[in-house]
PyMOL Python script that loads the backbone (N, CA, C, O; Angstrom):
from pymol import cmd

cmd.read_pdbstr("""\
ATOM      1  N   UNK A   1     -64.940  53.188 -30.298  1.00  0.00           N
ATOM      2  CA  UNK A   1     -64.063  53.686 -29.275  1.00  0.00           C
ATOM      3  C   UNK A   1     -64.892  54.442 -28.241  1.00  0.00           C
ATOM      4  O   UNK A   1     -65.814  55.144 -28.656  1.00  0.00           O
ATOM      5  N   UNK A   2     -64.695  54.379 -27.189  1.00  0.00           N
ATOM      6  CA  UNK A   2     -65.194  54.554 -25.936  1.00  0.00           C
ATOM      7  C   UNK A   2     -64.612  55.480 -25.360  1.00  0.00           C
ATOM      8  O   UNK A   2     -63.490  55.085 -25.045  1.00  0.00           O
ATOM      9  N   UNK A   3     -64.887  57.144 -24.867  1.00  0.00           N
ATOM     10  CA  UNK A   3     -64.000  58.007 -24.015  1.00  0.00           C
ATOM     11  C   UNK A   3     -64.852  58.600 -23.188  1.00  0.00           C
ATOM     12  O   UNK A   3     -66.051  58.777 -23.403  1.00  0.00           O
ATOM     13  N   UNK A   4     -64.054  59.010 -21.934  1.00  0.00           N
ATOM     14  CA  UNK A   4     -64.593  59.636 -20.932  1.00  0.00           C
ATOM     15  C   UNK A   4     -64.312  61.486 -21.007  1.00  0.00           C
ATOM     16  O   UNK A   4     -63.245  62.082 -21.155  1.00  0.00           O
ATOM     17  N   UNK A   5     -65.620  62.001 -20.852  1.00  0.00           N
ATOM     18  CA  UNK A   5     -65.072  63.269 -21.208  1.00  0.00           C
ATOM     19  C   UNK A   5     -66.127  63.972 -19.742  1.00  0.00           C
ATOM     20  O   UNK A   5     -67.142  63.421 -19.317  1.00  0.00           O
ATOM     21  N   UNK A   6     -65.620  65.089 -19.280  1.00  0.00           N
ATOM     22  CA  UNK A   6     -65.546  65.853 -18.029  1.00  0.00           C
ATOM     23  C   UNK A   6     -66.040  66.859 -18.331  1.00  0.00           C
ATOM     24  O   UNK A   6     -65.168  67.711 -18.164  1.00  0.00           O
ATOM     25  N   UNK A   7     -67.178  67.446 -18.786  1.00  0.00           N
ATOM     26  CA  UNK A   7     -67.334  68.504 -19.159  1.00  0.00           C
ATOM     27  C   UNK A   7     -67.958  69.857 -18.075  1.00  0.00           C
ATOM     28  O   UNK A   7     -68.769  69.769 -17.154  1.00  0.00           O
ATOM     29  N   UNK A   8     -67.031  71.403 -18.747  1.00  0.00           N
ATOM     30  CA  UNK A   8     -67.640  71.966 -17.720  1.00  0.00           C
ATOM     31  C   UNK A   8     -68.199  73.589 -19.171  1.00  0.00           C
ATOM     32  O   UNK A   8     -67.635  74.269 -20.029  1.00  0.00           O
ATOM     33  N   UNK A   9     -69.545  73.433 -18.594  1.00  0.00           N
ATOM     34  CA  UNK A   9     -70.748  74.469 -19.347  1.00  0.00           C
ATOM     35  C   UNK A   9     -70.366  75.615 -18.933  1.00  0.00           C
ATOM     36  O   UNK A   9     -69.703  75.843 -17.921  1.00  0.00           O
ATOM     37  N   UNK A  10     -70.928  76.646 -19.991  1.00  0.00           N
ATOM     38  CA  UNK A  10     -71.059  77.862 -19.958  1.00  0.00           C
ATOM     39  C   UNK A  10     -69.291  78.853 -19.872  1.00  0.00           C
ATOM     40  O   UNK A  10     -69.008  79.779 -19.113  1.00  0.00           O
ATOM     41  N   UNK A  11     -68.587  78.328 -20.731  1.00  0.00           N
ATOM     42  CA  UNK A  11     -67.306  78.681 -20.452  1.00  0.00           C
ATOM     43  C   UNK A  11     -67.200  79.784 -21.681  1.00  0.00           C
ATOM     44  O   UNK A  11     -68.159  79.862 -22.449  1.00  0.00           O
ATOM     45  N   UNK A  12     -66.155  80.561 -21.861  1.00  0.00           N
ATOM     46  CA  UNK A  12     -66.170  81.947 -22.553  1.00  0.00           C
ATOM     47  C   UNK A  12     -65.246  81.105 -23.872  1.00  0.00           C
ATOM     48  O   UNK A  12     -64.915  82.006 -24.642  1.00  0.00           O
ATOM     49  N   UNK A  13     -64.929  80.294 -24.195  1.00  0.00           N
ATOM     50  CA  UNK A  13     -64.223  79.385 -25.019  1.00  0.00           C
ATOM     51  C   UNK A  13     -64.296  77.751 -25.477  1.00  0.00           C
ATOM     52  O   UNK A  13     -63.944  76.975 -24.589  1.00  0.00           O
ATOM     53  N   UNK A  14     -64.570  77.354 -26.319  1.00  0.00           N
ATOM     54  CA  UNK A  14     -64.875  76.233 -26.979  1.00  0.00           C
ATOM     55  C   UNK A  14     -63.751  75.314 -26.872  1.00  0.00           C
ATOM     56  O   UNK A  14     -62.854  75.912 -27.466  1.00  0.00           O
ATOM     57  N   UNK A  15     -63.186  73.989 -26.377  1.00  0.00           N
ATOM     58  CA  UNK A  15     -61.548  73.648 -26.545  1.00  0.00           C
ATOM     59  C   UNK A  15     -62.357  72.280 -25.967  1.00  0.00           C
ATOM     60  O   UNK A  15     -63.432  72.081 -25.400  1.00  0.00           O
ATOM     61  N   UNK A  16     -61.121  71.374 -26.477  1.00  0.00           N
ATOM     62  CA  UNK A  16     -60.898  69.884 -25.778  1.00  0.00           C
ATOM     63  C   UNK A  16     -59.808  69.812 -25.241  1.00  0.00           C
ATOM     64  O   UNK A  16     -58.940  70.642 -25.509  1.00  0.00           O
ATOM     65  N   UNK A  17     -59.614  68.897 -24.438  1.00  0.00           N
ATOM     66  CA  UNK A  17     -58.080  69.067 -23.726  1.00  0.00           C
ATOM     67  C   UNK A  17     -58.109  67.671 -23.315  1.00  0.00           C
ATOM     68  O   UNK A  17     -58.843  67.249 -22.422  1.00  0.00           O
ATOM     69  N   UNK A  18     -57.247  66.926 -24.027  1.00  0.00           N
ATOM     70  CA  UNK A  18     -57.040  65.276 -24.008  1.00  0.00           C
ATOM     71  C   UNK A  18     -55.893  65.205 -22.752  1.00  0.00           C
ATOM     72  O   UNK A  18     -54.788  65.737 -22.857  1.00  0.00           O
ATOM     73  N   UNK A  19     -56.393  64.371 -21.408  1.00  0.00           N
ATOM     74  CA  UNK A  19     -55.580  63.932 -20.425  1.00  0.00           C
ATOM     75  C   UNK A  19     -54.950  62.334 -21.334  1.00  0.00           C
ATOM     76  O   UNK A  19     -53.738  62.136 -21.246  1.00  0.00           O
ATOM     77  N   UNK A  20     -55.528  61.628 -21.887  1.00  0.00           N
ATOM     78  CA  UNK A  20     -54.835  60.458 -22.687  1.00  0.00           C
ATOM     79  C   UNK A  20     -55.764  60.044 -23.947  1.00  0.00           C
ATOM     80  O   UNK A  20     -56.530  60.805 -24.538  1.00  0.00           O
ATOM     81  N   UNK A  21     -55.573  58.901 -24.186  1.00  0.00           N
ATOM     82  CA  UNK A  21     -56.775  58.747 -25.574  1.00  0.00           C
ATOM     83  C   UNK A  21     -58.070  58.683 -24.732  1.00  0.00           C
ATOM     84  O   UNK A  21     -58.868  59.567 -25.044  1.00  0.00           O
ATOM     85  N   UNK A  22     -58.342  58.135 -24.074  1.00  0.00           N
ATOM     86  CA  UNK A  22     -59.742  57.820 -23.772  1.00  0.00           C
ATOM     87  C   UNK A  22     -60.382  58.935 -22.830  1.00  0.00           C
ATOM     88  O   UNK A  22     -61.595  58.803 -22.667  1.00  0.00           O
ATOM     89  N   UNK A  23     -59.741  60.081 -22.139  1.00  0.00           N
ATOM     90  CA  UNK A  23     -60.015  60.865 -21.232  1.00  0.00           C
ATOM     91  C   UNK A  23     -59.817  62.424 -21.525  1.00  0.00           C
ATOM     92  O   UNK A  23     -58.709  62.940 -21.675  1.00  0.00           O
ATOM     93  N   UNK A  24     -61.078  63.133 -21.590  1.00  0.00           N
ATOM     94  CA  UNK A  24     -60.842  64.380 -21.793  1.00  0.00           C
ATOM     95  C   UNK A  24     -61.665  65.406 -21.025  1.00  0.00           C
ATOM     96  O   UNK A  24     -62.426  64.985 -20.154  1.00  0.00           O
ATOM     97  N   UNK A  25     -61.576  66.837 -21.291  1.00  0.00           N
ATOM     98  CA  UNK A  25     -62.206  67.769 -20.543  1.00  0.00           C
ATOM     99  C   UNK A  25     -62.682  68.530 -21.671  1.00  0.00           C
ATOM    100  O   UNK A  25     -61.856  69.023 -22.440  1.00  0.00           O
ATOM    101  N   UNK A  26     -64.372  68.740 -21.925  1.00  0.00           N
ATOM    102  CA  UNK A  26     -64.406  69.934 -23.211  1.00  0.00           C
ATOM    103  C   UNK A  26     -64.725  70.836 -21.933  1.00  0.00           C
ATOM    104  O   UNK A  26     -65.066  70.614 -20.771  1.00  0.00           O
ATOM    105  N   UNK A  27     -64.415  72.101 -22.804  1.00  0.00           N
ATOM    106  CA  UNK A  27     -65.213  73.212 -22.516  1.00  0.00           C
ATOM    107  C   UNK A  27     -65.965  74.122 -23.293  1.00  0.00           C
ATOM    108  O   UNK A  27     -65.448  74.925 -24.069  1.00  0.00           O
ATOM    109  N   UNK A  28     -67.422  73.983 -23.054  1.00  0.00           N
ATOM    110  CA  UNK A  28     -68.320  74.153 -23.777  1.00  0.00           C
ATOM    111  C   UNK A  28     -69.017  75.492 -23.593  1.00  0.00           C
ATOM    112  O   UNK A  28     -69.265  75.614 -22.393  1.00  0.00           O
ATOM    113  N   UNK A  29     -69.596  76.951 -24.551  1.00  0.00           N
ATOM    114  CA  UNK A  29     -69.992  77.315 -24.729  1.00  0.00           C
ATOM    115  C   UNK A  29     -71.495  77.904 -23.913  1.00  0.00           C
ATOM    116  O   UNK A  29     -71.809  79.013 -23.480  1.00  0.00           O
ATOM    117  N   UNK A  30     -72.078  76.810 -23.948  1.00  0.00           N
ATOM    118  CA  UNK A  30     -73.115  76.644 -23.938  1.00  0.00           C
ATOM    119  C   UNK A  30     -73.886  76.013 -22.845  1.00  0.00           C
ATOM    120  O   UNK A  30     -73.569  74.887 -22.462  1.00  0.00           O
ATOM    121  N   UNK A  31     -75.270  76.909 -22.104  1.00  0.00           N
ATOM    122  CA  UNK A  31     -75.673  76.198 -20.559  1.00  0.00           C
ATOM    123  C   UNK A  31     -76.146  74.995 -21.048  1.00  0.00           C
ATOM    124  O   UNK A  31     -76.430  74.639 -22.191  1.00  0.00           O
ATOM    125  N   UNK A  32     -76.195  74.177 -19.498  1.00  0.00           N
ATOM    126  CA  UNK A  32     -76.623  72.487 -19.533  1.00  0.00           C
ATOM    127  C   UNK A  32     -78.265  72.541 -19.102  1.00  0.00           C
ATOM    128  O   UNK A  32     -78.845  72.068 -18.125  1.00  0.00           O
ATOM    129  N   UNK A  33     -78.878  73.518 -20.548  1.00  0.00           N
ATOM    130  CA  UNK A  33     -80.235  73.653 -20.048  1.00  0.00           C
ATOM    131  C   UNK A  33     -80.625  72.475 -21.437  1.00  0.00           C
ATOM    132  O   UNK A  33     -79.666  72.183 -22.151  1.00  0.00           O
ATOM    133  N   UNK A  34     -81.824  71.922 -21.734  1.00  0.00           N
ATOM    134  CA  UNK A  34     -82.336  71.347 -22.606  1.00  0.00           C
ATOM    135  C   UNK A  34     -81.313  70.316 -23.639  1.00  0.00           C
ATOM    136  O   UNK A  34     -81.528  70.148 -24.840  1.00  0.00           O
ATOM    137  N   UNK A  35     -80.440  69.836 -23.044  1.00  0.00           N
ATOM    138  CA  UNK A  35     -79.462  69.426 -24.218  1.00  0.00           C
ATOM    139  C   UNK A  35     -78.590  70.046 -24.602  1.00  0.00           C
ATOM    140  O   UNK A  35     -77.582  69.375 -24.823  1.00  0.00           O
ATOM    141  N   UNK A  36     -78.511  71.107 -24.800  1.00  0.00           N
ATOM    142  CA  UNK A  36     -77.852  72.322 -25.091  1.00  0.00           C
ATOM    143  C   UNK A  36     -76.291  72.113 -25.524  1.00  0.00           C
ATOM    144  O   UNK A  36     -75.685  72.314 -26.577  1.00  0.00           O
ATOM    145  N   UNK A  37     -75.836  71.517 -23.973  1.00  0.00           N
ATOM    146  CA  UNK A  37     -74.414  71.708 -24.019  1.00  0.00           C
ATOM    147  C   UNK A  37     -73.976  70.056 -24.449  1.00  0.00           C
ATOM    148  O   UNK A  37     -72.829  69.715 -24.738  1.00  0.00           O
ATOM    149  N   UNK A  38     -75.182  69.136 -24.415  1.00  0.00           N
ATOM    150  CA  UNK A  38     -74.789  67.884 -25.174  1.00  0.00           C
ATOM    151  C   UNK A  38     -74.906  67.888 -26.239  1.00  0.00           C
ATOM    152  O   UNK A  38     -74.148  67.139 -26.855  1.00  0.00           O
ATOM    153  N   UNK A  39     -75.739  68.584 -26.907  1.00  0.00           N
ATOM    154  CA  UNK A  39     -75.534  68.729 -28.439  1.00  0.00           C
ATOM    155  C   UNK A  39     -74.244  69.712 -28.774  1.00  0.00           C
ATOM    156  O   UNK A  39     -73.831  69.337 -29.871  1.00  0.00           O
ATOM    157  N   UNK A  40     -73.762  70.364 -28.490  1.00  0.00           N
ATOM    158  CA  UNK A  40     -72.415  71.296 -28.652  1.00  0.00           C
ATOM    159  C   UNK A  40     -71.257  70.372 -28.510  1.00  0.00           C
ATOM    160  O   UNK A  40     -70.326  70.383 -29.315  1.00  0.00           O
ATOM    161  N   UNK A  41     -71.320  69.492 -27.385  1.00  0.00           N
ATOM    162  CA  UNK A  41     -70.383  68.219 -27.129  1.00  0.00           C
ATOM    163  C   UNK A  41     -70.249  67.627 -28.232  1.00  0.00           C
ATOM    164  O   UNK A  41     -69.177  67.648 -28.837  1.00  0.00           O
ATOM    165  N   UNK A  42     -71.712  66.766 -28.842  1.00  0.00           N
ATOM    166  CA  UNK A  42     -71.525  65.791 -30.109  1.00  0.00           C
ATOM    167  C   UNK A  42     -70.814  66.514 -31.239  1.00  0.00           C
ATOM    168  O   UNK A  42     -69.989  66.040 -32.021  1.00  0.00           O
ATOM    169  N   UNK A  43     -71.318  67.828 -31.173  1.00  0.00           N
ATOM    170  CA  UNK A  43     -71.036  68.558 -32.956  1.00  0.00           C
ATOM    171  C   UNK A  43     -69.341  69.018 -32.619  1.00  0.00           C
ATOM    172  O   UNK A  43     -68.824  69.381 -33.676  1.00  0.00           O
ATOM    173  N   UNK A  44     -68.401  69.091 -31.484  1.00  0.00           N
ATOM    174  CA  UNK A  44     -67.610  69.355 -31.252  1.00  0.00           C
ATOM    175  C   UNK A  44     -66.488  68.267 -31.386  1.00  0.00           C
ATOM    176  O   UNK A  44     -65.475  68.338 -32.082  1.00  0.00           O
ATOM    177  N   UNK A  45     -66.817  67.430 -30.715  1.00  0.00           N
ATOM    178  CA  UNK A  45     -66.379  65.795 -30.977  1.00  0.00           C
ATOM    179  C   UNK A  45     -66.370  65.139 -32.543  1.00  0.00           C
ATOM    180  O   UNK A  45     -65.384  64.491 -32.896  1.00  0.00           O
ATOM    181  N   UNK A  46     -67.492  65.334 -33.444  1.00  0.00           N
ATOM    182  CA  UNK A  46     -67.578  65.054 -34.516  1.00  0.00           C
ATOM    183  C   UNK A  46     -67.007  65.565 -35.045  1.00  0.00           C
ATOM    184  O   UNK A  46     -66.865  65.005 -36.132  1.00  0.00           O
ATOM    185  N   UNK A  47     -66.146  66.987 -34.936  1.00  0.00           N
ATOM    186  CA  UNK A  47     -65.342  67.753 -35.660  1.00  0.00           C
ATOM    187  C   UNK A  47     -63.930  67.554 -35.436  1.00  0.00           C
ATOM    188  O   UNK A  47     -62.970  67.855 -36.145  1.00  0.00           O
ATOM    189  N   UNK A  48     -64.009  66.842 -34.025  1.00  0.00           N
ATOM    190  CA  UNK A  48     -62.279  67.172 -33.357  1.00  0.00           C
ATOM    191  C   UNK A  48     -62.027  65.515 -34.637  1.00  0.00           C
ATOM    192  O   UNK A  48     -61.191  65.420 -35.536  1.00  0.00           O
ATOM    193  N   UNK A  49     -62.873  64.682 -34.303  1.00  0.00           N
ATOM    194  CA  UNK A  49     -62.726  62.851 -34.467  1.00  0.00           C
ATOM    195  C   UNK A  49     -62.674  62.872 -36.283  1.00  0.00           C
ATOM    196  O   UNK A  49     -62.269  61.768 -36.649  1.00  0.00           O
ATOM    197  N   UNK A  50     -62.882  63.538 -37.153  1.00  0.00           N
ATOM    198  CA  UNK A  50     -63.793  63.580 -38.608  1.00  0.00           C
ATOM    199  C   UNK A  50     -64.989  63.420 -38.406  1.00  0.00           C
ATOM    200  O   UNK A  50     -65.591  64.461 -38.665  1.00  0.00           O
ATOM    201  N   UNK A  51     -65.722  62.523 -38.024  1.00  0.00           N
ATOM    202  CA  UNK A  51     -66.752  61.985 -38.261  1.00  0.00           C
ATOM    203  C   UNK A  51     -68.530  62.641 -37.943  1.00  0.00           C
ATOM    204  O   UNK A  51     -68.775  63.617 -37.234  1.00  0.00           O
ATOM    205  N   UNK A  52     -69.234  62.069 -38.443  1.00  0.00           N
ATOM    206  CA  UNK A  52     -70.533  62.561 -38.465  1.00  0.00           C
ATOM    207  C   UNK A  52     -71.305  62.200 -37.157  1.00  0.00           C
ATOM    208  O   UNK A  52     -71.377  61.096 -36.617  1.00  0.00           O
ATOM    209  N   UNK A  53     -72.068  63.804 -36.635  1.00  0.00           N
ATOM    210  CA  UNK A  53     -72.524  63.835 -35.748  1.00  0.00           C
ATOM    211  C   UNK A  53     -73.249  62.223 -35.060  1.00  0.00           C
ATOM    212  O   UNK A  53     -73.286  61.668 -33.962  1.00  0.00           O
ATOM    213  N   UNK A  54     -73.727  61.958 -36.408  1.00  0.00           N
ATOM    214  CA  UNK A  54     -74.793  60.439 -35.776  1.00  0.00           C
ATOM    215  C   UNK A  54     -73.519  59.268 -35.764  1.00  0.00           C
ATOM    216  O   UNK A  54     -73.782  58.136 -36.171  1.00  0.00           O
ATOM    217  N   UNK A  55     -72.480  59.513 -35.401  1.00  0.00           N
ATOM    218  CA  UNK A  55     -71.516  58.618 -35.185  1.00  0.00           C
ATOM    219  C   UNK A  55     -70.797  59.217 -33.924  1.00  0.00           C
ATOM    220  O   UNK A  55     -69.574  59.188 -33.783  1.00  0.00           O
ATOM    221  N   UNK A  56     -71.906  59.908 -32.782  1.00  0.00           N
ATOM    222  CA  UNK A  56     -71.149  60.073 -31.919  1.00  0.00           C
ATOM    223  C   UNK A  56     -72.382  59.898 -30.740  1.00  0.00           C
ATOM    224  O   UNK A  56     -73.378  60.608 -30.606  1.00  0.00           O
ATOM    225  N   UNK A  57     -72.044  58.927 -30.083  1.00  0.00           N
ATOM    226  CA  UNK A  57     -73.228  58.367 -29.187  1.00  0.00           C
ATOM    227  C   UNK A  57     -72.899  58.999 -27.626  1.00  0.00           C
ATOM    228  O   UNK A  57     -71.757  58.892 -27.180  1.00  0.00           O
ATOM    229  N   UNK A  58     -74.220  59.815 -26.645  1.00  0.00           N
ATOM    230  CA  UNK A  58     -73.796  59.792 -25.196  1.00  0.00           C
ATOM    231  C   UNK A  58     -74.150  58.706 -24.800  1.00  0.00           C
ATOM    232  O   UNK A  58     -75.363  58.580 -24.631  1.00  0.00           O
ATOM    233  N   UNK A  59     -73.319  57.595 -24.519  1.00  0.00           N
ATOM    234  CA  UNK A  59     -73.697  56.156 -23.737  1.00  0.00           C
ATOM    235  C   UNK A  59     -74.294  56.483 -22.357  1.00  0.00           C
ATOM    236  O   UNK A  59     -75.410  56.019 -22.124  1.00  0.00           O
ATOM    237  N   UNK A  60     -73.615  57.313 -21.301  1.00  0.00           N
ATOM    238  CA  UNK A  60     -74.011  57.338 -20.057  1.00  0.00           C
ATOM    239  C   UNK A  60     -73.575  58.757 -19.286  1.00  0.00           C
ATOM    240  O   UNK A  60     -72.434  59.208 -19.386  1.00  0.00           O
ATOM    241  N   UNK A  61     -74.259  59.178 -18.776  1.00  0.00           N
ATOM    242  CA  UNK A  61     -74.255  60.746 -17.705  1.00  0.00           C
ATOM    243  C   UNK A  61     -74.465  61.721 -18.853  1.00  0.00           C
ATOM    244  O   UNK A  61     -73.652  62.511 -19.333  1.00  0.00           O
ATOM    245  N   UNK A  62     -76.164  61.419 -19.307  1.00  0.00           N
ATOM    246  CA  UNK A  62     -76.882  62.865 -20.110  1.00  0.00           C
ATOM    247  C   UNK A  62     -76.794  63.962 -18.883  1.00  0.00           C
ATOM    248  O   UNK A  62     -75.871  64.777 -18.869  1.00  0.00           O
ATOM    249  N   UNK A  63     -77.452  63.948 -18.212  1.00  0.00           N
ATOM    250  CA  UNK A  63     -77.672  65.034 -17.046  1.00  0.00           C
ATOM    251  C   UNK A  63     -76.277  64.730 -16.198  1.00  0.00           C
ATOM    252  O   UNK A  63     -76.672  64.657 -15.035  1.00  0.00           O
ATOM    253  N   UNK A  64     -74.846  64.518 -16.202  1.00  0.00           N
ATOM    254  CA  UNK A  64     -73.968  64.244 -15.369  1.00  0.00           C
ATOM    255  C   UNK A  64     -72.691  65.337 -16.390  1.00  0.00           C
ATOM    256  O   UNK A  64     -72.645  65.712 -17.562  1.00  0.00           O
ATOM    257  N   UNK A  65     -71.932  65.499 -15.341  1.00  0.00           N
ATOM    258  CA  UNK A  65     -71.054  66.404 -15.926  1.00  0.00           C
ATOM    259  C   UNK A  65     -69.897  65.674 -16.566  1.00  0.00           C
ATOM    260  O   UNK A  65     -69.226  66.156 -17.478  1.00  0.00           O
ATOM    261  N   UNK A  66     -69.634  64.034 -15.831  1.00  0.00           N
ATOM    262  CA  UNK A  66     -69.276  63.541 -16.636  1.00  0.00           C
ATOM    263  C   UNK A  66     -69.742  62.188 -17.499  1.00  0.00           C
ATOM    264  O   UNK A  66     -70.442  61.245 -17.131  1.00  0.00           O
ATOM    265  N   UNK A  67     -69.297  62.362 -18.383  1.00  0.00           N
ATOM    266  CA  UNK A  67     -69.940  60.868 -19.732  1.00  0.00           C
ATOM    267  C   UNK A  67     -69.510  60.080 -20.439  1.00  0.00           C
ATOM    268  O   UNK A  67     -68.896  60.947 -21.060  1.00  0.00           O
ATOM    269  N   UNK A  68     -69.362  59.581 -20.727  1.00  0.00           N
ATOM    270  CA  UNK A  68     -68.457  57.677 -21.178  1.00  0.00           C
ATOM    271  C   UNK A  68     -69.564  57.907 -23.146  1.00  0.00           C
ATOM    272  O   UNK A  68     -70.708  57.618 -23.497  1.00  0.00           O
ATOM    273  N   UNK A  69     -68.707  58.363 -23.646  1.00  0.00           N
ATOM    274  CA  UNK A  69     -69.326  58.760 -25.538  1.00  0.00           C
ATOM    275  C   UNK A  69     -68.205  57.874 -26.118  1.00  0.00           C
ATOM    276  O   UNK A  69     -66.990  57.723 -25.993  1.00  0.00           O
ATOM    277  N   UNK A  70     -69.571  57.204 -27.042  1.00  0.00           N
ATOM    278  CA  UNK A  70     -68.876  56.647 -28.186  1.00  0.00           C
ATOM    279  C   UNK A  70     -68.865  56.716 -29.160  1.00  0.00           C
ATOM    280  O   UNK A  70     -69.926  56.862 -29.768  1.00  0.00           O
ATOM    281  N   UNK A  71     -67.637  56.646 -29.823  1.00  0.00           N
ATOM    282  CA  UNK A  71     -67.440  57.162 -31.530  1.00  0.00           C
ATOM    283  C   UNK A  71     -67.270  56.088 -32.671  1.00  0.00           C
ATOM    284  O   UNK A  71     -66.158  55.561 -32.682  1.00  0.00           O
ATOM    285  N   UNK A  72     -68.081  55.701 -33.549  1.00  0.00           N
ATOM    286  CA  UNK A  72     -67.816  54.706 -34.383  1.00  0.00           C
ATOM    287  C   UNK A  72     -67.521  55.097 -36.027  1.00  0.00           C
ATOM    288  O   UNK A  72     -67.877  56.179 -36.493  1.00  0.00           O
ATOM    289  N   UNK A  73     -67.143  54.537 -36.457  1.00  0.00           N
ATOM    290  CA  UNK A  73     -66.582  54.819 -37.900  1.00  0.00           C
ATOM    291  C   UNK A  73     -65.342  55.586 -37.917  1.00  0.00           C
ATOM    292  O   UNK A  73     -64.930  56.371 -38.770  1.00  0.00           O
ATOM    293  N   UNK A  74     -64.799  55.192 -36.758  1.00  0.00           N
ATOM    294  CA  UNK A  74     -63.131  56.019 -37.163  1.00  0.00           C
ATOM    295  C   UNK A  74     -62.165  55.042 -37.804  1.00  0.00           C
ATOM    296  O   UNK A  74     -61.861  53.863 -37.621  1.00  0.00           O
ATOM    297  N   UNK A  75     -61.663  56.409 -38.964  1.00  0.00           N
ATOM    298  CA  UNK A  75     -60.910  55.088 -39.301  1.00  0.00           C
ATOM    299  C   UNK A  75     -59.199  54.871 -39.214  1.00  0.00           C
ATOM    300  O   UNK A  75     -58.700  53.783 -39.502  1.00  0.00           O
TER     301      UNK A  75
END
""", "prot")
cmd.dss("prot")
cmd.show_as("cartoon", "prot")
cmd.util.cbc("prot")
cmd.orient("prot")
């Protein structure tokens, strides 16, 4: 499964906020220095979805605020 998520860094609260299945907004913790706030994304996602971190891929926009992630092994 394939979703688009909007993310905006350095926020005082951790949350997802689903506009439909495939489209969301996190708000992440954590600055968009070194990975930072993409690794907070995966481990956040892996928690919202069940599944394990290495079952959560950034397909496209590492350095972009927004990114097209995919999740496999859902069941």
């Amino acid at each position: 499964m394939k979703i688009s998520v909007k993310v905006k860094a350095n926020q005082k609260t951790q949350s997802l906020e689903f506009q439909s299945e495939t489209e969301c907004i996190a708000k992440l913790k954590s600055l968009p220095i070194k990975g930072k706030a993409n690794q907070e994304l995966v481990g956040l996602l892996a928690k919202h979805f069940g599944v394990t971190k290495k079952d959560i891929e950034i397909v496209s926009g590492h350095v972009s605020p927004i990114k097209i992630v995919e999740i496999s092994n859902l069941d």
